[in-house]
C-alpha positions in Angstrom: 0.4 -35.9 -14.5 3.4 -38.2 -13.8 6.4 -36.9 -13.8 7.5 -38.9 -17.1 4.9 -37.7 -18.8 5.7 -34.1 -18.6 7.7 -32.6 -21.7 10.5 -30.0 -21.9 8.6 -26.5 -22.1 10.3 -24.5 -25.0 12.0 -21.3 -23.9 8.5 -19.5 -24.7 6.2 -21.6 -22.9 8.4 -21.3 -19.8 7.7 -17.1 -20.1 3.9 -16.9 -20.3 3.3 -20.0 -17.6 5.5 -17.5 -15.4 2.3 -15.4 -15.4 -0.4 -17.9 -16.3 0.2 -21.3 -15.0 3.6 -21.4 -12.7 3.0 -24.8 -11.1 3.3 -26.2 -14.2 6.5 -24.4 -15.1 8.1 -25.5 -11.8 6.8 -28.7 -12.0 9.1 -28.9 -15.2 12.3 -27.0 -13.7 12.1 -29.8 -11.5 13.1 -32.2 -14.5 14.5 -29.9 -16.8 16.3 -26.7 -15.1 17.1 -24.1 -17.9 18.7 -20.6 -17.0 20.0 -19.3 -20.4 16.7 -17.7 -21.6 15.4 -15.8 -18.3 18.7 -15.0 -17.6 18.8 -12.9 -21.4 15.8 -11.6 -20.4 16.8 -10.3 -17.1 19.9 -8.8 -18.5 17.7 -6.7 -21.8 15.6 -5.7 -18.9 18.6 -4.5 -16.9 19.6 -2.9 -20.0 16.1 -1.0 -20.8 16.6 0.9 -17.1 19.9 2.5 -18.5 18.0 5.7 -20.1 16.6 6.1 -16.2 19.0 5.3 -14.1 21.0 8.4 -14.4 17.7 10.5 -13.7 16.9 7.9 -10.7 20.2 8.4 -9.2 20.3 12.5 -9.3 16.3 12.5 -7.5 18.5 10.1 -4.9 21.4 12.5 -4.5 19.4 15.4 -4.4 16.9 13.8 -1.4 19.7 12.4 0.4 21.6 16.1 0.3 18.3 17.7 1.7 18.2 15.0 4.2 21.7 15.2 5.3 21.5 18.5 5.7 18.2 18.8 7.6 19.4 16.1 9.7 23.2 17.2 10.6 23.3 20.3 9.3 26.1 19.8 6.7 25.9 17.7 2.9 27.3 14.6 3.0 26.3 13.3 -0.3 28.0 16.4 -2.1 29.8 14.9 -4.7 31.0 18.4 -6.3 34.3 18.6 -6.7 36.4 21.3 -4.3 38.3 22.7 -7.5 38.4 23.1 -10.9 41.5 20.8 -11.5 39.8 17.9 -9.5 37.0 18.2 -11.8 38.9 18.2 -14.6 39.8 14.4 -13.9 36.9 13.0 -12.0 34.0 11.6 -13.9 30.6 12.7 -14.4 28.4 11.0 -12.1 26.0 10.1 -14.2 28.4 8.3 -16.7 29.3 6.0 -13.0 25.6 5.6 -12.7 25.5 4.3 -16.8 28.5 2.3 -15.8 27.3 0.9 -12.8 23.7 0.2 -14.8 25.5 -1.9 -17.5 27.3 -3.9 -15.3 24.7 -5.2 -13.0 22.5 -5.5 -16.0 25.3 -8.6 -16.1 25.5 -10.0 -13.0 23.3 -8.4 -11.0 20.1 -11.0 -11.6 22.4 -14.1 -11.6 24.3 -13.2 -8.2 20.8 -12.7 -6.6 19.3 -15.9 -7.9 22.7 -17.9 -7.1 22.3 -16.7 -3.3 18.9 -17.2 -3.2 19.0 -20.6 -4.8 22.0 -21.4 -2.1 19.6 -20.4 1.0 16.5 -22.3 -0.6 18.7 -25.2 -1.1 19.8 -25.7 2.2 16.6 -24.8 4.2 15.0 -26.9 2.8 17.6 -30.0 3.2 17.3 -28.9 6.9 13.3 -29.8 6.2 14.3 -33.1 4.6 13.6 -32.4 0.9 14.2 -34.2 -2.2 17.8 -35.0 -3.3 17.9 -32.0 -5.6 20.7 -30.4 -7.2 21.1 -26.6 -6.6 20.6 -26.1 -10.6 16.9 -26.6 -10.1 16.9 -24.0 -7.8 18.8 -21.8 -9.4 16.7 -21.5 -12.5 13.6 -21.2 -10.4 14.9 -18.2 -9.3 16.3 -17.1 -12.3 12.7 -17.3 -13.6 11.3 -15.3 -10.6 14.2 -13.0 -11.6 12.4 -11.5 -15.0 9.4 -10.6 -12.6 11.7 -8.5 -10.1 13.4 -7.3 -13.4 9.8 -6.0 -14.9 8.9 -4.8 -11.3 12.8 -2.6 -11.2 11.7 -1.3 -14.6 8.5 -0.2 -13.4 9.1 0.7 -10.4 12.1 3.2 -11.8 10.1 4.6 -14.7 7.7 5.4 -11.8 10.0 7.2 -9.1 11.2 9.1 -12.5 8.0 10.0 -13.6 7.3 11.3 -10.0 10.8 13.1 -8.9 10.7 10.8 -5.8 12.4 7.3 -4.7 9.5 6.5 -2.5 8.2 3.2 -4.3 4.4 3.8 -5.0 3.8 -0.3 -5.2 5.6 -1.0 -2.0 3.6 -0.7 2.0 5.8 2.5 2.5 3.7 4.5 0.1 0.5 3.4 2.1 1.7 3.2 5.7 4.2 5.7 5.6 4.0 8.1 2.5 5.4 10.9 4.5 8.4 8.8 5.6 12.0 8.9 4.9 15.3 6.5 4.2 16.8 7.9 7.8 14.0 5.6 9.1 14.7 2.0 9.0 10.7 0.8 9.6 10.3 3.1 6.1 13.0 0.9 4.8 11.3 -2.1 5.9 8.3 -1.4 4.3 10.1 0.0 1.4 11.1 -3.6 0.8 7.8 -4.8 1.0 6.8 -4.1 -2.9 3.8 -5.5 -5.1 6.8 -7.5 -7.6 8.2 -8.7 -3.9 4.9 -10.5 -2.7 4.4 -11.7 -6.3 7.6 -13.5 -6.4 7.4 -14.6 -2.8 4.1 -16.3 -3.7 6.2 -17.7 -6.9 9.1 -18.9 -4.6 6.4 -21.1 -3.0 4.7 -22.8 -5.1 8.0 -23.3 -7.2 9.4 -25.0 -3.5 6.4 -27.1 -3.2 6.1 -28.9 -6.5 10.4 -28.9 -6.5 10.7 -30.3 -3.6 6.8 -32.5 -3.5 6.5 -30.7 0.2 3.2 -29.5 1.5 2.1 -25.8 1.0 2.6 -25.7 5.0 5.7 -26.5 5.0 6.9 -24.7 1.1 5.2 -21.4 2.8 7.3 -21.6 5.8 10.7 -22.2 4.0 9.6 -19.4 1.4 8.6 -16.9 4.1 11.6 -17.5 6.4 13.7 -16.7 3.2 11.8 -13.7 2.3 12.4 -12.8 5.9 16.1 -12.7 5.1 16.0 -10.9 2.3 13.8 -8.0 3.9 16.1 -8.3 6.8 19.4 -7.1 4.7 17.4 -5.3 2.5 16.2 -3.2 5.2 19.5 -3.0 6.8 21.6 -2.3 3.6 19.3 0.6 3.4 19.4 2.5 6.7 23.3 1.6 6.7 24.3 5.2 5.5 22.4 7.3 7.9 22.3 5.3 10.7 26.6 5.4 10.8 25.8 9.2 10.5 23.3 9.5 13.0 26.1 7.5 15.3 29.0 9.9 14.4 26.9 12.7 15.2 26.1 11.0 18.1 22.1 11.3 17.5 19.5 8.7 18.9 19.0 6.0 17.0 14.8 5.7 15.9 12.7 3.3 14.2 
């Protein structure tokens, strides 16, 4: 279909063609970016993890203590408070954890689909695409952003249900059930999640019909970013124990 024949999808359409028919949804992001929608979305989906994320973040605590102290022999995630007076004053973790929820149910999704518009945006002016604007980008990725919402609900609800952080849809729960965070190839594979490929496969086909590239050349671009965003995923993730396995001066392992 030429491109003016297509019409402006309303905010609806642009939802189920997310799941049924996303070429034709990036084909009309192309002409007419829209963020406002998703982006509500995103945030009521942020919102929805707030009855979890207190749980989620105590099964964390609680692993990374047992870790810590299998590991050095000494808890360095205690967070309980040396006397009663300190107490007194410092809040409940769990009411940082709501906090914490609320906020990045705000500007959580948009900072992540900014960036990730920004890196799409100038691989692929290294590859000699269309003369875009980053909007276009951006509210691809603001759309991919309610799937990795629906996959962080799912995925918490999950971990919750199962008194574990280990992500059952990710490669870590099939190549390395057994693992650990203290092991950055766990991590790696940890970031490798069902909602991840999904919106990979997403990013592509949204960078192809953007940009008019080939699938060669939109699969490259989206795998090279993807790349990225395992890469700091990954590292963002062994950070913690890694500095502690250096401090205690242990061998650093994959």
């Amino acid at each position: 279909m030429p491109e003016s024949e297509i019409k402006r999808m309303n905010p609806f359409d642009r939802l189920v063609s997310l799941f049924v028919a996303p070429a034709s949804l990036m084909k009309n992001i192309r002409i007419f970016p829209a963020v406002l929608v998703p982006l509500i979305v995103c945030t009521l989906l942020g919102l929805a993890l707030m009855p979890f994320s207190s749980n989620l973040a105590d099964i964390q605590m609680h692993e990374f203590s047992n870790l810590s102290i299998e590991r050095y022999g000494v808890d360095y995630f205690n967070t309980t408070p040396v006397d009663d007076e300190l107490a007194a004053v410092m809040p409940d973790i769990s009411t940082i954890t709501n906090i914490s929820a609320v906020v990045s149910a705000f500007i959580a999704y948009p900072v992540i689909a900014f960036f990730l518009a920004l890196g799409t945006f100038i691989l692929t002016k290294i590859a000699r695409g269309k003369e875009l604007k980053l909007i276009q980008y951006f509210s691809m990725y603001i759309h991919l952003c309610v799937l990795t919402a629906i996959g962080a609900v799912v995925t918490t609800v999950l971990c919750v249900s199962l008194g574990s952080i280990l992500d059952v849809t990710s490669l870590a729960a099939l190549f390395m059930p057994l693992g650990n965070v203290t092991m950055p190839a766990f991590n790696a594979l940890s970031g490798i999640t069902v909602f991840g490929l999904w919106v990979t496969v997403l990013a592509i086909i949204g960078i192809k019909h953007i940009n008019h590239f080939s699938y060669l050349k939109a699969t490259v671009i989206g795998l090279v970013g993807f790349a990225f965003s395992l890469g700091f995923y990954t590292i963002s993730t062994s950070l913690t124990f890694l500095t502690y396995d250096i401090i205690n001066g242990m061998t650093i392992t994959l």
